[in-house]
C-alpha positions as CSV (number, residue, x, y, z in Angstrom):
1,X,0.0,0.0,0.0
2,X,1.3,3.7,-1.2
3,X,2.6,6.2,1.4
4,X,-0.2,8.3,-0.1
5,X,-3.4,6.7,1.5
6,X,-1.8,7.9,4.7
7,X,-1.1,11.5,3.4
8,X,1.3,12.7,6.1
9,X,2.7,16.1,5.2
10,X,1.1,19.4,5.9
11,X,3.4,22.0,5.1
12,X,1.7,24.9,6.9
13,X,2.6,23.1,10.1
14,X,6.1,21.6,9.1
15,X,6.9,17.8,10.6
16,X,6.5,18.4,14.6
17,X,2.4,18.4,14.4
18,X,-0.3,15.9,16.3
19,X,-2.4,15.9,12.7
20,X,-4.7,14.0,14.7
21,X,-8.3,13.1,12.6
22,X,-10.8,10.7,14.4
23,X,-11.8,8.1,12.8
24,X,-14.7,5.6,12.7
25,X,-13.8,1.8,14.8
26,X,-14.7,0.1,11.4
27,X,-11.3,1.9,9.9
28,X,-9.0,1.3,12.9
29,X,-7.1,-1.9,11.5
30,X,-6.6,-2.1,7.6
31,X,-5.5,-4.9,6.0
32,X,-3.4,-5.1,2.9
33,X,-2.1,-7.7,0.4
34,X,1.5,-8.0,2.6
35,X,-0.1,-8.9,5.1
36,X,1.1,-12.5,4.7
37,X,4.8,-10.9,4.4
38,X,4.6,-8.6,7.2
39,X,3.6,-11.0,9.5
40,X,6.7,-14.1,8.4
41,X,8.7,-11.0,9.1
42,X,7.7,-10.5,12.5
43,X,8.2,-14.3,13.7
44,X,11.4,-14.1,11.6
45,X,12.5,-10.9,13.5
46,X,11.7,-12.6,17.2
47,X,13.4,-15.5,16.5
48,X,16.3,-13.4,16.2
49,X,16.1,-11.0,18.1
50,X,13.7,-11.9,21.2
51,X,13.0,-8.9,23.6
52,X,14.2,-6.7,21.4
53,X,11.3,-7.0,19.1
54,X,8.8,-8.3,21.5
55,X,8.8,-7.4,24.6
56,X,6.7,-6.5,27.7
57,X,6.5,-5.9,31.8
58,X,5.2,-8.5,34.1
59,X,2.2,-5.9,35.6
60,X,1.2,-5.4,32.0
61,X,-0.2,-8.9,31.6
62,X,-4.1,-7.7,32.0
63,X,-3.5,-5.3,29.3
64,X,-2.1,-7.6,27.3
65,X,-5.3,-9.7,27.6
66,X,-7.6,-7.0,27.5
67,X,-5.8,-6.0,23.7
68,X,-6.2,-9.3,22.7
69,X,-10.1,-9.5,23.3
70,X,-10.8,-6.5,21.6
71,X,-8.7,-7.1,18.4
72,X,-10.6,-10.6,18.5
73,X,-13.7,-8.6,19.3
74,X,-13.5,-6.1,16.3
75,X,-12.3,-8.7,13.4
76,X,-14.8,-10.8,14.3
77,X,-17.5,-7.5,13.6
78,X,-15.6,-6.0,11.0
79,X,-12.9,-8.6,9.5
80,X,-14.8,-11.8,9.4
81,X,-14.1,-12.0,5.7
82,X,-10.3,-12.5,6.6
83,X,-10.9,-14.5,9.7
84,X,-12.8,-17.0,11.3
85,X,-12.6,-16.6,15.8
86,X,-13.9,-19.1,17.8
87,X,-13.4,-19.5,21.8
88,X,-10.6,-21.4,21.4
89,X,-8.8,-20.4,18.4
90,X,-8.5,-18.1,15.3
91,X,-7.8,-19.0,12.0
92,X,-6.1,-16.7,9.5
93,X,-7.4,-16.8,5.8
94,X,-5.1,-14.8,4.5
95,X,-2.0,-16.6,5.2
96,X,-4.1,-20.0,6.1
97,X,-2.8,-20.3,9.8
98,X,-4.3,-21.2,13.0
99,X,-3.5,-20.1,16.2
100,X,-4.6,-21.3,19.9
101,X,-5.2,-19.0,22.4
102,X,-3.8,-21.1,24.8
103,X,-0.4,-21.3,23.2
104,X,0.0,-17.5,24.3
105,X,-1.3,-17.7,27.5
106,X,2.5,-16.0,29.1
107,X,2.2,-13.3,26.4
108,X,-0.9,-12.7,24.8
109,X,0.6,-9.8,23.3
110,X,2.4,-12.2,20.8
111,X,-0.7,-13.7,19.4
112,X,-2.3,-10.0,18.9
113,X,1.1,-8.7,17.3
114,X,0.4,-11.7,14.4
115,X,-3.5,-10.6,14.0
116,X,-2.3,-7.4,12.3
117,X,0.5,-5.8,10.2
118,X,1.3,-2.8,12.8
119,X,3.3,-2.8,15.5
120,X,2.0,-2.1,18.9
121,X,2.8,-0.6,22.1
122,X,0.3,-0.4,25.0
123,X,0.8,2.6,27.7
124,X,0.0,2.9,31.4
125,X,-0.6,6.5,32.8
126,X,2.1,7.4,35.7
127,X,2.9,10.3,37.6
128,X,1.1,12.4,35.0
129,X,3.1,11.1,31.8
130,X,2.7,7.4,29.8
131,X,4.9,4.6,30.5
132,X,5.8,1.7,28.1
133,X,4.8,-1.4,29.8
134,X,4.4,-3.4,26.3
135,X,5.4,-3.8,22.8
136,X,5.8,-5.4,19.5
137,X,8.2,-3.6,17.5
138,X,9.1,-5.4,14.4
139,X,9.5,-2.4,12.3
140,X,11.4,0.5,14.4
141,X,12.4,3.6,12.8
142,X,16.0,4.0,14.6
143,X,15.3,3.1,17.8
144,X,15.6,-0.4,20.3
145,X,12.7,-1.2,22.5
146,X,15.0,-2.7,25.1
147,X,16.0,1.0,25.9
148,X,12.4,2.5,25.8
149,X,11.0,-0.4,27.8
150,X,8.8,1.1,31.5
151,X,10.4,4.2,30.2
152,X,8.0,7.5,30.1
153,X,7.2,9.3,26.8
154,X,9.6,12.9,28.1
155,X,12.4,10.2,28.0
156,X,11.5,8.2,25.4
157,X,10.9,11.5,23.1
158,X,13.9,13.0,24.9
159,X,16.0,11.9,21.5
160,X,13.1,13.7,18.9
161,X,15.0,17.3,18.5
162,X,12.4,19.4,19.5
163,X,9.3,17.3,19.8
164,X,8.7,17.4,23.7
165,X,9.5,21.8,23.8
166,X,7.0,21.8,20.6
167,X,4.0,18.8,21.4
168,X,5.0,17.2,24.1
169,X,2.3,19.0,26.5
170,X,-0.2,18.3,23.9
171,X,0.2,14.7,23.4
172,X,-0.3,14.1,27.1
173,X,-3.2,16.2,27.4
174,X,-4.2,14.6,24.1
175,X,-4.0,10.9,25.6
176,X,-5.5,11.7,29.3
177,X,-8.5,12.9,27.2
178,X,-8.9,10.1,24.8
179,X,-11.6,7.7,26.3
180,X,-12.9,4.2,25.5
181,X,-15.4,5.3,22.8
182,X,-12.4,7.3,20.4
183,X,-10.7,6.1,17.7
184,X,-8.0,8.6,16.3
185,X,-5.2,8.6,13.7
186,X,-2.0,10.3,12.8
187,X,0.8,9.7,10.0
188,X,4.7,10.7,10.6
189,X,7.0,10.9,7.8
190,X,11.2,10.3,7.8
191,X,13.6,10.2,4.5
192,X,15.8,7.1,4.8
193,X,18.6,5.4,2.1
194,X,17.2,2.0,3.2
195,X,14.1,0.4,2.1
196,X,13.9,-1.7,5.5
197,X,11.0,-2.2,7.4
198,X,13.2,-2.8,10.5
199,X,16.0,-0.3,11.5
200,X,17.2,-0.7,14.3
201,X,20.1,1.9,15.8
202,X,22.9,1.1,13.7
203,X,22.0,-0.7,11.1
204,X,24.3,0.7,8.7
205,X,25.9,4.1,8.7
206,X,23.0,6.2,8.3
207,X,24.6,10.0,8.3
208,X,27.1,8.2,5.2
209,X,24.9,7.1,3.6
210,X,22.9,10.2,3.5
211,X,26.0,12.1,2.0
212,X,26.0,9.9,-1.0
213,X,22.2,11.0,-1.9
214,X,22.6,13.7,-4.7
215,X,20.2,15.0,-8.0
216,X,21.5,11.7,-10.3
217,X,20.6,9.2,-8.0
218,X,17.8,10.5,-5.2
219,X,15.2,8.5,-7.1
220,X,16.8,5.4,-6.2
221,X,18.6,5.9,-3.5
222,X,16.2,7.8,-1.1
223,X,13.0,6.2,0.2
224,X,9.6,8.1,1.9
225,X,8.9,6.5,4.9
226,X,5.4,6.8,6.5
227,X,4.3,6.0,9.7
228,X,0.1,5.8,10.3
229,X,-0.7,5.5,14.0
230,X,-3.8,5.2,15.4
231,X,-4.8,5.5,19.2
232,X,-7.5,3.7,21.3
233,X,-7.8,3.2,25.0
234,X,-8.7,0.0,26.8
235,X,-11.9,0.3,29.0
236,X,-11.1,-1.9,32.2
237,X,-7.2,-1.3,32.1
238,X,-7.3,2.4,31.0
239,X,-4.2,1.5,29.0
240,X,-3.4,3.1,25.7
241,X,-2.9,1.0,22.6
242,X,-1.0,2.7,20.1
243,X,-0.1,0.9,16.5
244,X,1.9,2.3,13.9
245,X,2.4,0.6,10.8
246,X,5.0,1.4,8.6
247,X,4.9,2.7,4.8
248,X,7.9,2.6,2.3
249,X,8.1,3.8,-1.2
250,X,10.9,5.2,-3.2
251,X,11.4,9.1,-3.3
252,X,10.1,9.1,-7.1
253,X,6.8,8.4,-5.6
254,X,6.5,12.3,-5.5
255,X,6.6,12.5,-9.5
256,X,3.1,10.8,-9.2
257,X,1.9,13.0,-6.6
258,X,2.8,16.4,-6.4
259,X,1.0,17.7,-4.0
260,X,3.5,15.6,-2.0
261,X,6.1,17.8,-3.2
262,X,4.5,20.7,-2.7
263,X,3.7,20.1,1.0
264,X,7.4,18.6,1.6
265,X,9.2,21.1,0.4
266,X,7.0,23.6,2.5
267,X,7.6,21.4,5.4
268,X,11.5,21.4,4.9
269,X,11.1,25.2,4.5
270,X,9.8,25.4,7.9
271,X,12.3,22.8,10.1
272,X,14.6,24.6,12.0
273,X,18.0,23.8,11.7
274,X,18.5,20.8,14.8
275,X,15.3,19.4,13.4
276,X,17.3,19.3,10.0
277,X,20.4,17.4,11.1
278,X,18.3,15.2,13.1
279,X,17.2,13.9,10.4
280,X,20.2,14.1,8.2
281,X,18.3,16.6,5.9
282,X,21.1,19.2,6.0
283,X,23.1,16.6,3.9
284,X,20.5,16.3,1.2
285,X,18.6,19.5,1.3
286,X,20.4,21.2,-1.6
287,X,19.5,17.8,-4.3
288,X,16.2,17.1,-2.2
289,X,14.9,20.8,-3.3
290,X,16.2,21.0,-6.4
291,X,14.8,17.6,-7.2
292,X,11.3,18.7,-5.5
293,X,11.7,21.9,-8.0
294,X,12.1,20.2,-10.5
295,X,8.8,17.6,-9.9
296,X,6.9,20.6,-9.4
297,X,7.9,22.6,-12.2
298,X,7.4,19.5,-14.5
């Protein structure tokens, strides 16, 4: 699925924006034709790498469960074309497997993480912020669960330049305010030289790599990465669930759409410099706008 269903720019506001839109429960979990992929991925990826992909809090256990009997709940009203649930197992028709609830009894949070493509990660309210307590991260965008794991969002946003200073008050007042009977979404956007679902903190030598991007090969050699997240919160727990499910397309993708263009390089004209190397923009910026010029001059 193209980047473009989940439109993430707004150039008006630049990148650091909520760009929150509610949304009806019917469109909370989509499912696309790599679905089947995305989910070999993720029991490739914890074979590997364990609790670094999958990983969760003892005291989260109930929210676990709690997840797990409300994604059962809504694919049975809204996805019972792709799946068959009964009260002892669900069957997947889109890859043709079968899974027993009781073979997840330790971490139900496994069996949910295989019922969709996203990855998920469920917060407890603390002290006035939201703590980590449990996750499924099988496609990270630079960072290692391990680290953020019982962590609160000021120090897990601590490494976002800018992001707590600029939204950080509203996200919290965002998610203490979100209640049982929402449903919101939100898309976030990153330029990367890899077309990998997973990145994980040095996986290669991002800041190099970004130095060889220039007007000859930035079709091929940059890739739009899109993040869509949506938001829900658990009505006997009070936990937040929060998925995000990752887009990839190469940077060409803007020839097709050029509003995309437009918007981005508004957006780029409105990131302040920290925000810029952050991101490793200010090694691409002079071929990423001339390039954008020339898509929208075209």
């Amino acid at each position: 699925m193209s980047v473009v269903k989940y439109y993430p720019f707004n150039g008006s506001h630049g990148r650091l924006r909520l760009g929150l839109k509610q949304i009806k429960f019917s469109e909370w979990l989509q499912y696309e034709p790599d679905y089947p992929i995305r989910i070999g991925q993720k029991k490739q990826l914890k074979q590997k790498e364990g609790k670094r992909v999958l990983n969760a809090l003892p005291q989260s256990k109930s929210a676990q469960l709690e997840l797990l009997e409300l994604l059962l709940e809504h694919i049975k009203q809204y996805h019972s074309d792709n799946f068959e649930v009964t009260k002892e197992f669900i069957f997947s028709k889109l890859d043709n497997i079968r899974y027993q609830y009781a073979d997840y009894d330790t971490c139900p949070l496994e069996l949910a993480s295989y019922l969709v493509g996203d990855d998920i990660c469920l917060l407890n309210e603390e002290n006035g912020d939201y703590k980590l307590v449990a996750a499924s991260v099988c496609a990270p965008t630079w960072w290692d669960l391990p680290e953020k794991m019982g962590k609160p969002l000021t120090k897990i946003h601590a490494p976002i330049a800018n992001l707590e200073e600029k939204i950080g008050r509203m996200i919290r007042h965002f998610l203490t305010n979100l209640t049982v009977e929402d449903c919101y979404q939100r898309s976030n956007w990153f330029l990367f030289t890899s077309s990998d679902f997973c990145i994980f903190p040095n996986s290669f030598d991002f800041y190099t790599e970004m130095t060889n991007v220039n007007l000859d090969n930035i079709e091929t050699k940059l890739f739009l990465r899109s993040e869509r997240q949506t938001f829900r919160r658990l009505s006997n727990t009070k936990c937040i669930t929060f998925f995000i499910k990752i887009y990839i397309e190469p940077f060409s993708i803007v020839k097709k759409y050029p509003a995309i263009a437009e918007d981005l390089t508004t957006a780029l004209n409105t990131m302040n410099t920290e925000q810029k190397n952050a991101l490793g923009i200010n090694f691409i910026e002079k071929p990423l706008k001339n390039y954008l010029n020339q898509v929208l001059k075209a």
